[in-house]
SERO-4910 file (N, C-alpha, C, O; in steps of 0.05 Angstrom, whole numbers):
BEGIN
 pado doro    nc1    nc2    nc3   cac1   cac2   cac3    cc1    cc2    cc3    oc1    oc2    oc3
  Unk    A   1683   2647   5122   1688   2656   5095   1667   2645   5075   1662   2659   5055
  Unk    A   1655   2622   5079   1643   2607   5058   1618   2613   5067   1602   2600   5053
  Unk    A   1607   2628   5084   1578   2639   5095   1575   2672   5079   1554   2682   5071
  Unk    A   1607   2688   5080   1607   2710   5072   1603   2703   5025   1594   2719   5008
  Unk    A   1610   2683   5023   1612   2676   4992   1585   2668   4991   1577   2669   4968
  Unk    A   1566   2659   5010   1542   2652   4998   1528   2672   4996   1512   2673   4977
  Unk    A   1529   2695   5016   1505   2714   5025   1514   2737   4998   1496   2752   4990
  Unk    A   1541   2740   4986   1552   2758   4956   1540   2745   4933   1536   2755   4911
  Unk    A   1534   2718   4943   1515   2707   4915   1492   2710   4920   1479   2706   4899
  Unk    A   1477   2715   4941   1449   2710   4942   1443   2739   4939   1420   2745   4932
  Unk    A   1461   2759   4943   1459   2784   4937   1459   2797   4906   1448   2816   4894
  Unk    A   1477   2774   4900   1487   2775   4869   1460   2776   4845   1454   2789   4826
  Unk    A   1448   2750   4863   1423   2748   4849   1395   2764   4851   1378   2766   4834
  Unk    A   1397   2777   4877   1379   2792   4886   1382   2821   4858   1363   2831   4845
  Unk    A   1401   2827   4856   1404   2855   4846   1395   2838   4808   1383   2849   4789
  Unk    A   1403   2818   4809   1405   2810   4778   1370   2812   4781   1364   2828   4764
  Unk    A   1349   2806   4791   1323   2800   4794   1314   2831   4787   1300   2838   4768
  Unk    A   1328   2850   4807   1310   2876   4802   1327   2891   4781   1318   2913   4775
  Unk    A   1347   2883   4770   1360   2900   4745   1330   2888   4714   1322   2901   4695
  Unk    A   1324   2858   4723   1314   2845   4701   1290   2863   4686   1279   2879   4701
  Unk    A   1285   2863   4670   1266   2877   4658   1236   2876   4660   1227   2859   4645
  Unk    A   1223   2885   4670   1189   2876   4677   1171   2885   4661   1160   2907   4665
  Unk    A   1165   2865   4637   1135   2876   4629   1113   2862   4632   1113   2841   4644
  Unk    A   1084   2877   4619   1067   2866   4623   1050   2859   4595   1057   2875   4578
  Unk    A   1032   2844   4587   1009   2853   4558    991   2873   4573    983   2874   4596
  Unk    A    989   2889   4548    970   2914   4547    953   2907   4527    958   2899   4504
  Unk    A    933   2910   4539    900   2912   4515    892   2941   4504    878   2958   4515
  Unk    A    903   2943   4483    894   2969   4472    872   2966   4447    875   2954   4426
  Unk    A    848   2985   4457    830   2992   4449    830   3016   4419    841   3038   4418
  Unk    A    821   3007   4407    822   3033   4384    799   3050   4384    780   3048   4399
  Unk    A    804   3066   4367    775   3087   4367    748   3083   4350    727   3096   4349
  Unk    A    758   3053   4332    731   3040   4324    726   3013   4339    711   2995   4330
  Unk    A    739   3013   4364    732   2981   4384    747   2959   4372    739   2936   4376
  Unk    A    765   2963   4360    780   2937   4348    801   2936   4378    811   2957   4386
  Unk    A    806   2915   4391    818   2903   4406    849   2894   4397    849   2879   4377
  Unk    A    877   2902   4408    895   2884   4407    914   2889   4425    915   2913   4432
  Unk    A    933   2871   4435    953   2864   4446    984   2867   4452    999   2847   4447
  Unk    A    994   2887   4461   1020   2893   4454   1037   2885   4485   1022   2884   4504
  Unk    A   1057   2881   4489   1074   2874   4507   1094   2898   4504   1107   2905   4484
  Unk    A   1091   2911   4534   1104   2939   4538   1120   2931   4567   1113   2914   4583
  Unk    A   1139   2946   4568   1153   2965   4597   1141   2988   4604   1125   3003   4593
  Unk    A   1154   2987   4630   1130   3009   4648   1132   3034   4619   1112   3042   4607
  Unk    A   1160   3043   4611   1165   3070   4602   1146   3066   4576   1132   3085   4571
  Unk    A   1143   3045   4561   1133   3048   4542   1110   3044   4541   1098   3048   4519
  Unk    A   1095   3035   4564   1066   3035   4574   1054   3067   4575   1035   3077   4562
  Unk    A   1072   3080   4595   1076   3115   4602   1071   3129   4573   1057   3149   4572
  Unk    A   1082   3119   4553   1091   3144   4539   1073   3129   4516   1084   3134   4494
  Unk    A   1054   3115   4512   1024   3100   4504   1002   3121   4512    988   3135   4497
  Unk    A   1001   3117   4547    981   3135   4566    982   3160   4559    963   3175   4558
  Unk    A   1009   3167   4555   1016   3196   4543    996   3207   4526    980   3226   4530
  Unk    A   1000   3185   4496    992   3187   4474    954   3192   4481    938   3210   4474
  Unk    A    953   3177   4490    926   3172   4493    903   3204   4509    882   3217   4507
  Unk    A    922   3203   4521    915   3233   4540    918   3256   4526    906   3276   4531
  Unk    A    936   3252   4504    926   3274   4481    916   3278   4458    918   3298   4445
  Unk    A    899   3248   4449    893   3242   4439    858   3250   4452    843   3263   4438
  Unk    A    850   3239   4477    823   3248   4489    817   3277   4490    794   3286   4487
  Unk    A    843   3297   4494    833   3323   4493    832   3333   4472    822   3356   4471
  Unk    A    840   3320   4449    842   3327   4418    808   3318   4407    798   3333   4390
  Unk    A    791   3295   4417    774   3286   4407    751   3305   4406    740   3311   4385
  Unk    A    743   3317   4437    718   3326   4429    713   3349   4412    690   3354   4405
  Unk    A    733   3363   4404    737   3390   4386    735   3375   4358    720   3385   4340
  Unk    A    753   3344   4351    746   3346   4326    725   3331   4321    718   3327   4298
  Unk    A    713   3321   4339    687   3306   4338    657   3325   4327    638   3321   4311
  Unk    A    668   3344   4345    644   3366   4336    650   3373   4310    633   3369   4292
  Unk    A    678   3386   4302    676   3394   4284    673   3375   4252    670   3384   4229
  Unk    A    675   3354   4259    668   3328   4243    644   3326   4239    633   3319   4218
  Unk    A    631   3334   4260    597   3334   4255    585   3352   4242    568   3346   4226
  Unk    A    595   3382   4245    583   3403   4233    594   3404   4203    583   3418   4186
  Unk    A    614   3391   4198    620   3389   4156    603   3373   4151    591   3375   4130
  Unk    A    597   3350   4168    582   3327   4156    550   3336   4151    538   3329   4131
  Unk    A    540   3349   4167    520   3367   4163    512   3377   4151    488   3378   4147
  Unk    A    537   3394   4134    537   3421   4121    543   3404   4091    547   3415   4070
  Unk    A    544   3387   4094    550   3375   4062    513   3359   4055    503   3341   4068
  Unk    A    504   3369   4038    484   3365   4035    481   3334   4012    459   3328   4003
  Unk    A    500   3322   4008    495   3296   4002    495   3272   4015    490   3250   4006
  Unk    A    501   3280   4040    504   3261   4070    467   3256   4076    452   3272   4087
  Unk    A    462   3231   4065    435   3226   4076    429   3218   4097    404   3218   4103
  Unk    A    443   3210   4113    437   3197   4132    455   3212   4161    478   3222   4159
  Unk    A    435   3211   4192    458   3225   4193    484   3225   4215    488   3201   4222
  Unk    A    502   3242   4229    530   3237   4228    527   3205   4247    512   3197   4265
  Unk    A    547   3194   4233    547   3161   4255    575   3155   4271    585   3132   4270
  Unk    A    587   3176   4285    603   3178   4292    605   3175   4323    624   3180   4339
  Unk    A    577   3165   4327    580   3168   4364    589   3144   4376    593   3143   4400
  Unk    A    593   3114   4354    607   3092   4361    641   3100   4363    656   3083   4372
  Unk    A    651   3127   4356    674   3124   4355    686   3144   4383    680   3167   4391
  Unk    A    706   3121   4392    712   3134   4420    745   3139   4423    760   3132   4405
  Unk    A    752   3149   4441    781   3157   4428    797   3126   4450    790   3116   4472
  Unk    A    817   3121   4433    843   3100   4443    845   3095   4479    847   3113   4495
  Unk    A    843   3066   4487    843   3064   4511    865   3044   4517    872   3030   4498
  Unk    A    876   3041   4538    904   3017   4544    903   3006   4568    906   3021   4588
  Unk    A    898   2974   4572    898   2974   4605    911   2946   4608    906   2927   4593
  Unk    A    928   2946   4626    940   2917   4633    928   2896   4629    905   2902   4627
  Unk    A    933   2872   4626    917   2855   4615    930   2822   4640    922   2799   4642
  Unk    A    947   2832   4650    970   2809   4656    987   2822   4677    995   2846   4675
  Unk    A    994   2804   4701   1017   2820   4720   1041   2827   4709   1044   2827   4684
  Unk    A   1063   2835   4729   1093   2844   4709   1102   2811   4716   1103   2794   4734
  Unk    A   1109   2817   4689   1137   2792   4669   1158   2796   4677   1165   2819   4676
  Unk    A   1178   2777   4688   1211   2790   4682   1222   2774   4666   1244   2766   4672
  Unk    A   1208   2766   4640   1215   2753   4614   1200   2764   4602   1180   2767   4616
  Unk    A   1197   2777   4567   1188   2776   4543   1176   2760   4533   1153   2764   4525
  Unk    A   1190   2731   4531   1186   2709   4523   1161   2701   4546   1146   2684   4535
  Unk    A   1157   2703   4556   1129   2693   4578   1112   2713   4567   1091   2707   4555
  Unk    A   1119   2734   4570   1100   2759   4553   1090   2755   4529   1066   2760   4524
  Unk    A   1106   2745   4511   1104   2739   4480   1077   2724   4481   1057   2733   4471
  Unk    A   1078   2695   4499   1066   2673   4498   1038   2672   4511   1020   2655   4509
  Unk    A   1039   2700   4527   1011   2713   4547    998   2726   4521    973   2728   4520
  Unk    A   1011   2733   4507   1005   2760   4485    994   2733   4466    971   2736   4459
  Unk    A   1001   2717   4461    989   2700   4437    963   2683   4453    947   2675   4437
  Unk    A    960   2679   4470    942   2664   4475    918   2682   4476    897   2677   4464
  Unk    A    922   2707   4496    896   2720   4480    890   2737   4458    871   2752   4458
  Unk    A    909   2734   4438    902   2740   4413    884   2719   4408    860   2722   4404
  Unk    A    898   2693   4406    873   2673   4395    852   2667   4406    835   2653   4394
  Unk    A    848   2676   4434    822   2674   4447    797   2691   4431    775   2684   4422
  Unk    A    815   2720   4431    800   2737   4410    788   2734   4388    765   2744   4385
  Unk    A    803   2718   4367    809   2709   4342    781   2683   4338    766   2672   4321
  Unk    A    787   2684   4357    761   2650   4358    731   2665   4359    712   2665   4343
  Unk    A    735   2677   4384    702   2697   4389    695   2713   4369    674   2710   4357
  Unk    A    713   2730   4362    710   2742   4328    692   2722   4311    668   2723   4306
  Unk    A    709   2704   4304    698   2676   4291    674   2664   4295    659   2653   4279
  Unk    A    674   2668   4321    643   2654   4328    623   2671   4329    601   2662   4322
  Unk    A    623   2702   4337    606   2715   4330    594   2729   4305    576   2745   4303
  Unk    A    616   2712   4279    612   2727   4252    600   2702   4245    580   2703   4229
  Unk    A    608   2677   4254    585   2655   4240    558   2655   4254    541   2642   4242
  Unk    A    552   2665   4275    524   2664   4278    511   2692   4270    486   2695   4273
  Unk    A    523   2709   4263    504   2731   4245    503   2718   4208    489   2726   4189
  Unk    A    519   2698   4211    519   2689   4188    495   2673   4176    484   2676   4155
  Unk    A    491   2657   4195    473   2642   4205    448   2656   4209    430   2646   4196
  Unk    A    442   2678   4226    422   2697   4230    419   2705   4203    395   2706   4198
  Unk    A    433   2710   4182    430   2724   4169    406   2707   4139    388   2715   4125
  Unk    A    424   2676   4144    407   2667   4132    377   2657   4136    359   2662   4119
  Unk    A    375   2643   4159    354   2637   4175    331   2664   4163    313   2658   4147
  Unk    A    333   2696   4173    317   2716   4174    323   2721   4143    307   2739   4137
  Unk    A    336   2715   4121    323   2721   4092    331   2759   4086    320   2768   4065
  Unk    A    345   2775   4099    335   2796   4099    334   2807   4066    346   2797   4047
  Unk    A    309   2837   4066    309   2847   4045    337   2859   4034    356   2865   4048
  Unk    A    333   2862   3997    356   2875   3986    364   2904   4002    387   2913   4006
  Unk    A    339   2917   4011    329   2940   4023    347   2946   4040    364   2963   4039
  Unk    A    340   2929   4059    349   2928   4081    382   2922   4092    393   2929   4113
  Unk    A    391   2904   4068    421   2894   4060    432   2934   4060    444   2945   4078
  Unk    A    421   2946   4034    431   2955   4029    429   2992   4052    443   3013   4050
  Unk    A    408   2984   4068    408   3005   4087    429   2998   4103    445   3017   4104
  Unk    A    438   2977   4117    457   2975   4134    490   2972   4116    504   2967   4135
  Unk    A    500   2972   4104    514   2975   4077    520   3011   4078    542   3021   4082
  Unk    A    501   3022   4075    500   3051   4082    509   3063   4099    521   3085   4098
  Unk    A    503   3049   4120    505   3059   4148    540   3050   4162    555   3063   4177
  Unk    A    543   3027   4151    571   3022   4154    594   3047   4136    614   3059   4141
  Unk    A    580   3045   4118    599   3055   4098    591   3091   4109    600   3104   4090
  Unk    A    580   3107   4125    572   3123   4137    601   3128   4162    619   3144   4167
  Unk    A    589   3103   4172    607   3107   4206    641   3103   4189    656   3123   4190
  Unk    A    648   3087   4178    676   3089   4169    683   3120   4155    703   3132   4164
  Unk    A    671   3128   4141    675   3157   4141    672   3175   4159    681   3197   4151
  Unk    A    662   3174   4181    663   3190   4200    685   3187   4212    699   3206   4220
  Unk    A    694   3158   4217    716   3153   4236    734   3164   4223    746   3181   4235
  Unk    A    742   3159   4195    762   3170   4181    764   3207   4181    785   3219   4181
  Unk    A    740   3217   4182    737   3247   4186    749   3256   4216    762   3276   4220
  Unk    A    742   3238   4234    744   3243   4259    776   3235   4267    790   3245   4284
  Unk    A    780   3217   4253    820   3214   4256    830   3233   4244    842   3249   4258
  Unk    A    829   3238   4216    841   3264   4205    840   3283   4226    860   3290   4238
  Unk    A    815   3294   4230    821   3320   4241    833   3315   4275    843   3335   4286
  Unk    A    831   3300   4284    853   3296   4304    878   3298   4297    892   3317   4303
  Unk    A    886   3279   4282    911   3280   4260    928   3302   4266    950   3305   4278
  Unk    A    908   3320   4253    907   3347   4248    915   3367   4271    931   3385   4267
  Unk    A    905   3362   4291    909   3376   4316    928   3364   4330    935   3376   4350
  Unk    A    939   3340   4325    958   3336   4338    992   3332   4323   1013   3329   4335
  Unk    A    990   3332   4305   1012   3331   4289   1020   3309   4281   1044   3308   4275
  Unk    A   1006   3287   4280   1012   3255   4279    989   3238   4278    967   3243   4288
  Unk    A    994   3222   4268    961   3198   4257    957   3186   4281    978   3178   4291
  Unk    A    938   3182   4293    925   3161   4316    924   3129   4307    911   3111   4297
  Unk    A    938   3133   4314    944   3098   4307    907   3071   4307    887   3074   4320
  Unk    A    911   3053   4291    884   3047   4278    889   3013   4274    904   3006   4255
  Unk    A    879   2996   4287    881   2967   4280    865   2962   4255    840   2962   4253
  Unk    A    883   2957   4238    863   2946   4216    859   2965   4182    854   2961   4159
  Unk    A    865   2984   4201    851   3019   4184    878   3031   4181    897   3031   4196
  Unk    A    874   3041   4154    901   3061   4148    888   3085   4167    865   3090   4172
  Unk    A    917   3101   4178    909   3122   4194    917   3149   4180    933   3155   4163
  Unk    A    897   3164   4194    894   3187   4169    913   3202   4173    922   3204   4196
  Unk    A    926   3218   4147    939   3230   4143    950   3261   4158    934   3278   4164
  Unk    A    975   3263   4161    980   3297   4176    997   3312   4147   1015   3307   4130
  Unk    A    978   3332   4155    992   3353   4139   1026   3357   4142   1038   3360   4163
  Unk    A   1040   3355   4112   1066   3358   4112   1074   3377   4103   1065   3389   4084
  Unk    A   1097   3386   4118   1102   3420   4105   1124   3418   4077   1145   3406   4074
  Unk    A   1113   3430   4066   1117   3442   4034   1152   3441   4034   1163   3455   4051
  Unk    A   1168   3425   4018   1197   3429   4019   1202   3462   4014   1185   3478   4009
  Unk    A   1230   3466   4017   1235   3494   4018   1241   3488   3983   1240   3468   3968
  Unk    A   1250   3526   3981   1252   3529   3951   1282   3518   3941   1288   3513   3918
  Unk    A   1294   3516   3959   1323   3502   3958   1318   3471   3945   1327   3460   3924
  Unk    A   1304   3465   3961   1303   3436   3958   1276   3428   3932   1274   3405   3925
  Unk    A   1263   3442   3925   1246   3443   3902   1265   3442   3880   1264   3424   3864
  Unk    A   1287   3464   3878   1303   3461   3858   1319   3445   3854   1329   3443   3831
  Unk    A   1326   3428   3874   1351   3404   3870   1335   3378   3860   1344   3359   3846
  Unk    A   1300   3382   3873   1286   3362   3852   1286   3358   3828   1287   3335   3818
  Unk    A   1286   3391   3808   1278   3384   3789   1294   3376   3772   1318   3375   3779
  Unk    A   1290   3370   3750   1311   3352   3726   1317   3375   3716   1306   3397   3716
  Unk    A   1343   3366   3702   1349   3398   3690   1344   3393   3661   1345   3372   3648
  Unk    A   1339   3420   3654   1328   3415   3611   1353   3410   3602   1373   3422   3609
  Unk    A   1350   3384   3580   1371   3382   3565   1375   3411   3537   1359   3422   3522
  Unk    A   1398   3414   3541   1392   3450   3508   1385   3432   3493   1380   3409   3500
  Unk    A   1383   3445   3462   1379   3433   3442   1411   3432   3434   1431   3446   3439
  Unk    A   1405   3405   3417   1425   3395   3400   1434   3418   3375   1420   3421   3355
  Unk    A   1459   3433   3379   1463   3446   3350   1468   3441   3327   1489   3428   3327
  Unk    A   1459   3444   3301   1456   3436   3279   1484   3436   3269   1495   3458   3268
  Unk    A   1498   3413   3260   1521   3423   3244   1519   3445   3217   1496   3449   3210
  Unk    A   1535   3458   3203   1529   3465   3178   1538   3442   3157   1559   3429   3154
  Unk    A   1512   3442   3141   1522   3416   3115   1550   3423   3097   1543   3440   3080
  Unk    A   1563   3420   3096   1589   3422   3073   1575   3416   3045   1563   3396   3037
  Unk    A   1580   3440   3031   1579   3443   2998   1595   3427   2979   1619   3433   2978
  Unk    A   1588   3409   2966   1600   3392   2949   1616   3412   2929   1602   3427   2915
  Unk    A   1642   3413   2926   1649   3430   2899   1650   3410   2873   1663   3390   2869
  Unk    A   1628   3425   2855   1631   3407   2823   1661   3411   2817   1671   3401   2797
***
């Protein structure tokens, strides 16, 4: 009896192990290379990949067509700088978890791994920057050129946006906007305020002498 009570618990535990929940950190990639860290389940990993897979077949149509307004707008001096921008990528980063809390703590450590290299590679352009003296010129050509590629990326999210019915999600970056459909006329009218009438004038009463 007490051999059949051990092998119902060791079973007990067996099923508690694979009911437990398994995730892993995911490194997801944005479409301007900004790097971050999310802790998913398989389904919510899936339905990420999803995203992403229609998000790649959405890109090269608005990519082009991002290029050819940018073109056609004749105050764009410089020209389209949109070929740094690549569409959303997601890849395990860590085996499966059957705790969160181990996940959480996988997820924070290489955030700050990140966080540091960031850091260290912005103080030695810092550094570069002073050392080499550069011209106003030259400040302000690369100044251009940034402020170039962020508008493209922003052109190039919209019109994905656009084709897919939802913003591409953006570390860092507001993500561009999807067209919203126009309330109905029903609901236009329950917006508006209603006119107050005018106030009617009493008639003045005649004093009798």
């Amino acid at each position: 009896m007490k051999m059949k009570a051990l092998v119902a618990v060791a079973l007990t535990g067996l099923v508690g192990l694979v009911r437990a929940e398994m995730v892993s950190v995911v490194q997801i990639t944005d479409m301007r290379g900004q790097v971050g860290y999310e802790v998913m389940n398989r389904d919510e990993l899936n339905a990420v990949l999803k995203e992403i897979k229609e998000e790649t077949a959405a890109f090269a149509p608005a990519f082009a067509d991002s290029k050819k307004e940018w073109e056609a707008n004749k105050d764009n001096k410089l020209p389209f700088q949109g070929n740094r921008v690549k569409p959303r990528s997601a890849k395990k980063v860590s085996p499966d978890i059957n705790s969160r809390e181990k996940a959480d703590k996988k997820k924070a450590q290489l955030e700050d791994r990140t966080s540091t290299k960031q850091i260290e590679e912005l103080a030695k352009e810092e550094k570069k920057a002073k050392l080499s003296k550069p011209k106003e010129e030259d400040v302000a050509k690369e100044e251009a050129r940034t402020k170039a590629f962020d508008e493209a990326f922003a052109l190039i999210s919209k019109k994905m946006g656009d084709k897919l019915g939802r913003p591409v999600p953006s570390f860092g970056f507001a993500p561009a906007e999807v067209k919203k459909e126009e309330p109905k006329k029903d609901e236009k009218k329950k917006e508006e305020p209603k006119k107050e009438e005018p106030k009617k004038e009493e008639p003045k009463k005649v004093e009798k002498k």
